[in-house]
C-alpha positions as a printed Julia matrix, in Angstrom:
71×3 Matrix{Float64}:
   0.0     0.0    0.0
   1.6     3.13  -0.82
   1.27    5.57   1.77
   0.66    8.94   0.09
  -2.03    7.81  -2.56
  -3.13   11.96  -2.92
  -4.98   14.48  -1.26
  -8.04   13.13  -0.14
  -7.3     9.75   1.29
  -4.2     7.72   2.81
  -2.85    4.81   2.58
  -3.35    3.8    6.0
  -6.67    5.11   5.55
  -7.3     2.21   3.02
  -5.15   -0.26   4.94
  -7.63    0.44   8.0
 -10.92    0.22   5.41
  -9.63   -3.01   4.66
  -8.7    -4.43   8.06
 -12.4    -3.39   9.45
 -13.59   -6.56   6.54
 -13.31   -9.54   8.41
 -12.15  -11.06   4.75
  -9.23   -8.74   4.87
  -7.96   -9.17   8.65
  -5.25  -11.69   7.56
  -4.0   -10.31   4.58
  -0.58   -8.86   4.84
  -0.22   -5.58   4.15
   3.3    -3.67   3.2
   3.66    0.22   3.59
   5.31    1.62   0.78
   6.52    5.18   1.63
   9.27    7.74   0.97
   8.75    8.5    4.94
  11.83    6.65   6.42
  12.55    9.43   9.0
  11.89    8.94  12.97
   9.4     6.62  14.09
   7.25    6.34  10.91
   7.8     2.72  10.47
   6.84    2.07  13.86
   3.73    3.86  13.18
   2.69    2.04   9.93
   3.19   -1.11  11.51
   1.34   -0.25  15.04
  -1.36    1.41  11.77
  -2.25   -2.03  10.36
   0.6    -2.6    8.5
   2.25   -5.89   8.24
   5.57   -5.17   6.93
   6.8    -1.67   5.88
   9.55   -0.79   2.18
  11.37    2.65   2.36
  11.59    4.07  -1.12
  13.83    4.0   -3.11
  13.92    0.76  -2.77
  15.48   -2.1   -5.53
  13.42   -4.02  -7.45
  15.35   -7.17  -5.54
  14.17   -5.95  -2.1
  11.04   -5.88  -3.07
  10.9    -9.32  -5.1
  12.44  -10.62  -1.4
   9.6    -9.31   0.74
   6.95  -10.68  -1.14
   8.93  -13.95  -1.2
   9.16  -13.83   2.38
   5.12  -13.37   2.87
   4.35  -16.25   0.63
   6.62  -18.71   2.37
């Protein structure tokens, strides 16, 4: 999920639509987000989020997480 989808919604506001479906509770969720800085991770994660990529990030880091989820 990226974070910053525009103006008038979040990404965490869509991860936290989602999670409110019992169909969705299980489903991992990964913040995508430029905001590295502080505690932000933290806060996705506490937010719903299941596992959290910092942009920029390389295509292999990516291909890894999702690996990882599946297994």
């Amino acid at each position: 999920m990226d974070i910053y989808l525009g103006a008038s919604i979040s990404g965490m506001d869509v991860v936290k639509s989602l999670l409110s479906m019992p169909e969705y509770q299980n489903i991992p969720m990964i913040a995508v987000t430029s905001y590295s800085m502080g505690n932000e991770r933290s806060e996705f994660l506490k937010g719903g989020c299941t596992h959290y990529l910092a942009k920029p990030f390389m295509k292999r880091e990516l291909i890894e997480l999702v690996e990882s989820i599946l297994m």
